[in-house]
N, C-alpha and C positions, 0 to 999 in steps of 0.2 A: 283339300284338293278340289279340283270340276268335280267331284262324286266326292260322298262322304257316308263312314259307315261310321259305327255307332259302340261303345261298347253296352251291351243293353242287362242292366240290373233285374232284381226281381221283380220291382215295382214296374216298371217299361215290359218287361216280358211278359205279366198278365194281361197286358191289353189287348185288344181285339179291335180288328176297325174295317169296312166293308169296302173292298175292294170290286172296282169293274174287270169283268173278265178281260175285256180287248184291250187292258194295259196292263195285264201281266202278258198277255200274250206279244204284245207287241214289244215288251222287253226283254222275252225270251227272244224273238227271231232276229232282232235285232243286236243279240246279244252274239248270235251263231250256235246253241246250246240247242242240242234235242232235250227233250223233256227227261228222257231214262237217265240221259248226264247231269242233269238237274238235279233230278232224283240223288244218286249218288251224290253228290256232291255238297248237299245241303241238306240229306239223311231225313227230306222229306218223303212222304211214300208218294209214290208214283200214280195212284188212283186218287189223291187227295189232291194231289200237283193239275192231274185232270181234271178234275172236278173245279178247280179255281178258275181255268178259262174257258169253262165253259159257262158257270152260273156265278153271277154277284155271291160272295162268299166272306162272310168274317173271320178274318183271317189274324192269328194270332202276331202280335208284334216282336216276335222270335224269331220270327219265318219270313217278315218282309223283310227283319234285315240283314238274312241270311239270301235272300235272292238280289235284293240290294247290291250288298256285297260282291256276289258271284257274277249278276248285269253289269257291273261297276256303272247304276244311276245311283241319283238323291231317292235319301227317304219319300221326298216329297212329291216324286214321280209317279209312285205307286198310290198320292193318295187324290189323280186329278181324277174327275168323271167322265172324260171322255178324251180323245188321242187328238193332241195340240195338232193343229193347223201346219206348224213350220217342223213338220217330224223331217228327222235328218235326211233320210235317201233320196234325194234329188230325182224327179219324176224320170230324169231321163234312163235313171238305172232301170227302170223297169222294165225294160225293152232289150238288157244287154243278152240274156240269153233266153233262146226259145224255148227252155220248158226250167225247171227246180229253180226260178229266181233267189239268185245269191244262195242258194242251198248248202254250197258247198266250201263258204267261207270259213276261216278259222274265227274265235272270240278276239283275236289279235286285230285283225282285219276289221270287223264290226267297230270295235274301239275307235281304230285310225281314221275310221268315216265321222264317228260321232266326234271326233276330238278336232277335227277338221270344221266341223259344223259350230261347235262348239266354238271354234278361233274365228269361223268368219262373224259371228253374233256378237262377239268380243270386239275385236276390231268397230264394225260395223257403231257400236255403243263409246268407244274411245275415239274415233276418230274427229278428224274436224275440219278439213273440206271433204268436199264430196269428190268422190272416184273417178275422173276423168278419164275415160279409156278411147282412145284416140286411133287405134288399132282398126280398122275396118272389120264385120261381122263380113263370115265368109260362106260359102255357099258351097255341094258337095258337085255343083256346075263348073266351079272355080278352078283354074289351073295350079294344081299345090306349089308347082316350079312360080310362077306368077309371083302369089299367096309369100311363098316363102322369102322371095326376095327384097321385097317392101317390107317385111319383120325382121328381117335381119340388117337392112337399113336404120328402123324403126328404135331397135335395141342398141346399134351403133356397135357393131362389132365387124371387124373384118376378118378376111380369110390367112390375111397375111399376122394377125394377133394372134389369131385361133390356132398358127403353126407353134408359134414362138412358146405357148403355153409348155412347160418343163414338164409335165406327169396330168396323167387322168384326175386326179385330187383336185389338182389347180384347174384343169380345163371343168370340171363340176360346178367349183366355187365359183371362179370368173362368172358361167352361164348363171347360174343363182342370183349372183348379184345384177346382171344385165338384169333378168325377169321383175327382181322384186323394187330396180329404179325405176320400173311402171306399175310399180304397184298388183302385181304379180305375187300372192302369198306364196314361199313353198319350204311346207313339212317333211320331217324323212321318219319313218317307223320300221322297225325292223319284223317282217314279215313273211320268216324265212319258211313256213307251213303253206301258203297259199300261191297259187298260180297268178299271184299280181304284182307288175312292176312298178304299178302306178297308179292313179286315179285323181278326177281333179271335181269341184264342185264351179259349174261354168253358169248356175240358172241364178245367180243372183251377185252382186255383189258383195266386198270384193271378191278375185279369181285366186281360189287356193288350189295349190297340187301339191300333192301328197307323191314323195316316192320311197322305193323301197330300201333301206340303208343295210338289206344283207345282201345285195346285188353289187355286182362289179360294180366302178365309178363309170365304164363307159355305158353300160347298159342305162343305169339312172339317166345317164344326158341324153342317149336315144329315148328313153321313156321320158323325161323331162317335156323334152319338144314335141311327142305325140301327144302329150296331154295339151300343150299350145295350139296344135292342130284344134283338137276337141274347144278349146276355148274361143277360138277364130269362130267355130262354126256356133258357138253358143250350145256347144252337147255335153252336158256332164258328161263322165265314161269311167268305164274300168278298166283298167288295160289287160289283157289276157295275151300275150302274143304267141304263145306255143300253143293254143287249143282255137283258133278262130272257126273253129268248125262248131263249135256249142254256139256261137250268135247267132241271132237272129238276122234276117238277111239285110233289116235295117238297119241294123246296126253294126254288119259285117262292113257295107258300102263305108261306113263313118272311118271306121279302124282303117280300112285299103286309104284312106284319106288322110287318116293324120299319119301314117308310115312315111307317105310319099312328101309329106310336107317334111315331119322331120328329117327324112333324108337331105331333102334339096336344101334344108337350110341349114346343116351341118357340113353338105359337102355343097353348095352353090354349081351349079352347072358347069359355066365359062372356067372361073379357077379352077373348078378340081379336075378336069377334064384337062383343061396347062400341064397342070403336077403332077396328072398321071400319067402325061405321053411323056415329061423326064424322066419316070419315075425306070425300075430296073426289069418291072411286070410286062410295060409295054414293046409292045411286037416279039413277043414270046405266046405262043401256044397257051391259052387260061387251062388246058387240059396239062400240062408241064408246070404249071406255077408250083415252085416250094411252098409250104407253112410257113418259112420262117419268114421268109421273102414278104407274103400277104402283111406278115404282123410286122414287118417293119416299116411297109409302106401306109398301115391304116394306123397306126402309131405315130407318125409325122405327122397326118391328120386331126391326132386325140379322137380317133373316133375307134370302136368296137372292129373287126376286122368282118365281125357278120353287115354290119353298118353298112362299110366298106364295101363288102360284095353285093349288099342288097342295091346299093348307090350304081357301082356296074352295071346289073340283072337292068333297072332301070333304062339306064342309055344306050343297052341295047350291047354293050360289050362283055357281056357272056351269056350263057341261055341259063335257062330253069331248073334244066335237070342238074347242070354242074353246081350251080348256087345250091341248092337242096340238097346235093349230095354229101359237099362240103360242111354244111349248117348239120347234119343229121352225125357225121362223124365226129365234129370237134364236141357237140351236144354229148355223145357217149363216151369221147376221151376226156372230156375235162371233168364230168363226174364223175367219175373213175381213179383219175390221177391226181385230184387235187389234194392237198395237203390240209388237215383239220386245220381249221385257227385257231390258235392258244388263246383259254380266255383271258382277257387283257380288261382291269375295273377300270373305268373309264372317268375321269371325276364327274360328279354332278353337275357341273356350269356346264362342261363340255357339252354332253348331253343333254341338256338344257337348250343350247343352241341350235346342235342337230336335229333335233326333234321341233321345236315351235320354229325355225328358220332365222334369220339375223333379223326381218324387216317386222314380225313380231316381237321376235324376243324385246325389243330397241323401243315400239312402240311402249308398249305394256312399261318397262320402266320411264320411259318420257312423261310417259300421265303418272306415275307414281310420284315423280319429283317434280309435277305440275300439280301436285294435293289433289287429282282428279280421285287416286283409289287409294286405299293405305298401304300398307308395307303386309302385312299377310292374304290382302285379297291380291296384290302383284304376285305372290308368291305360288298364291295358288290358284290363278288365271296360266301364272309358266309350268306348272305340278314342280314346282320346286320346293326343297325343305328351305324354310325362311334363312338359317344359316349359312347357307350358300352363295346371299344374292350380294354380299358385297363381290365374292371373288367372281362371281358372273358379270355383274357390274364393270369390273377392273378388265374384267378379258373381253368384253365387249364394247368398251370403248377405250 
């Protein structure tokens, strides 16, 4: 696979080999592991684990690829002398929050960044024009209403298509497939431990977004298009939308920005503003509105019902406190009321898809059956078992 472990004999296990501290270190934090869970987990001590990042150390070949393992990097990670140039986290995350930087991620999390980085390097190395992005870089001076109309132009979708969509699933995919006919990469990782909807890598070519596939379908498409905000403006980002109080205040202004963008360009001003004075909400009291009523009208839309009301709050047709009140109830009824999901094995192609996106997945075999890569390094470019890639093949085209 992208990482590879080892099963390590006697012969491999007596070796020793000098390791730099600031790249075990740097595959720890990157990894999201405190040092004590380390410790457990790879039944190293804890005072020797210390010891390794802080002083060059010859370090038994048992033990790297036991951290190896648990980092999910290459052996050959651990054996550079100094930390690569193109290290995954995007300068811009450095700024997302004002103090415990990414502190508080899961190892889930750390992955989906590396794995993200890892596709755009991929790409980047198979491709064969160059990335035309035609999109204007946007500025946080910029009107997101503006901003948003020209992308949604841009991507060639209308509001009258965007009705017609039958269920949240299809209104997902639809928007998936607009992004990645511009060459828009987007990943889904399941990330049900972390405060993240989303995340995109905007500092270099091409643009991947990563979103989270244990969240509603309508939330992904609200986080889908705030990481497009992030991309307009050229900001990597994290997406956090329940804690925007941990940002920094520079990178609070980014987030108020790509909300407003993705709003305006799931619900466009002029239309939705049409559908909502037919709609059964208007000229009724917002302090009177039903639940049921809300969700059937932000349902007609394919958008989230918080969406829906944030899109309102905006034009000024309800205030603050009722949106907030609203958002703070259905937040405590629906983790409350919801119903586990049964788990359901999912085949491997499936998965396959969902996770590296159609507009990889599709690349990555094109250059196989163009003799660019073989048939096992396709296989584990998509972290797929080789067995699998015919029927992935067949469901993918």
């Amino acid at each position: 696979m992208w990482y590879t472990t080892f099963k390590v004999g006697k012969c491999m296990s007596a070796l020793i080999f000098p390791i730099e501290p600031t790249i075990l270190k740097l595959a720890r934090k990157t990894s999201g592991y405190p040092l004590e869970e380390v410790s457990v987990k790879t039944k190293i001590k804890l005072d020797q684990l210390k010891l390794y990042e802080e002083e060059k150390s010859k370090i038994p070949f048992s033990q790297i690829d036991k951290l190896a393992a648990l980092y999910k990097r290459p052996l050959a990670f651990f054996l550079l002398d100094k930390i690569p140039e193109d290290v995954e986290l995007p300068k811009d995350f450095r700024y997302v929050f004002a103090a415990d930087y990414l502190a508080d991620f899961s190892p889930k999390a750390y992955l989906a960044i590396r794995r993200a980085r890892y596709a755009q390097a991929i790409i980047n190395e198979l491709k064969e024009d160059e990335f035309n992005y035609k999109f204007p870089i946007a500025t946080l001076n910029d009107d997101p209403e503006v901003i948003a109309d020209k992308f949604r132009d841009y991507i060639k979708i209308n509001f009258d298509q965007q009705k017609k969509w039958s269920s949240p699933s299809e209104a997902l995919k639809n928007w998936k497939i607009a992004l990645e006919n511009i060459s828009i990469f987007v990943m889904q990782f399941s990330l049900p431990q972390d405060n993240v909807s989303a995340f995109c890598l905007a500092d270099a070519s091409p643009f991947v977004i990563i979103i989270n596939s244990s969240e509603h379908e309508y939330r992904r498409i609200f986080s889908l298009f705030h990481e497009v905000g992030h991309i307009l403006l050229r900001k990597s980002g994290i997406c956090t939308p329940d804690d925007l109080s941990r940002n920094s205040y520079e990178y609070a202004q980014i987030e108020m920005f790509c909300n407003k963008f993705a709003g305006a360009l799931l619900l466009p001003k002029t239309e939705f503003i049409a559908s909502f004075k037919n709609s059964k909400l208007f000229g009724i009291d917002s302090k009177l509105w039903e639940y049921d009523d809300i969700k059937e009208v932000s349902n007609r839309f394919r958008v989230s019902k918080e969406a829906f009301l944030r899109r309102l709050l905006t034009l000024s047709y309800i205030d603050e406190d009722l949106y907030k009140a609203w958002r703070k109830n259905w937040q405590k009824s629906e983790k409350e009321f919801v119903k586990p999901k049964k788990k359901i094995i999912i085949p491997q192609y499936i998965k396959c898809i969902s996770q590296n996106g159609h507009a990889f997945t599709t690349l990555v075999l094109n250059q196989y059956h163009n003799n660019r890569i073989g048939f096992n390094n396709a296989a584990d470019i998509l972290n797929i078992a080789p067995k699998h890639i015919s029927a992935l093949e067949y469901k993918i085209w």
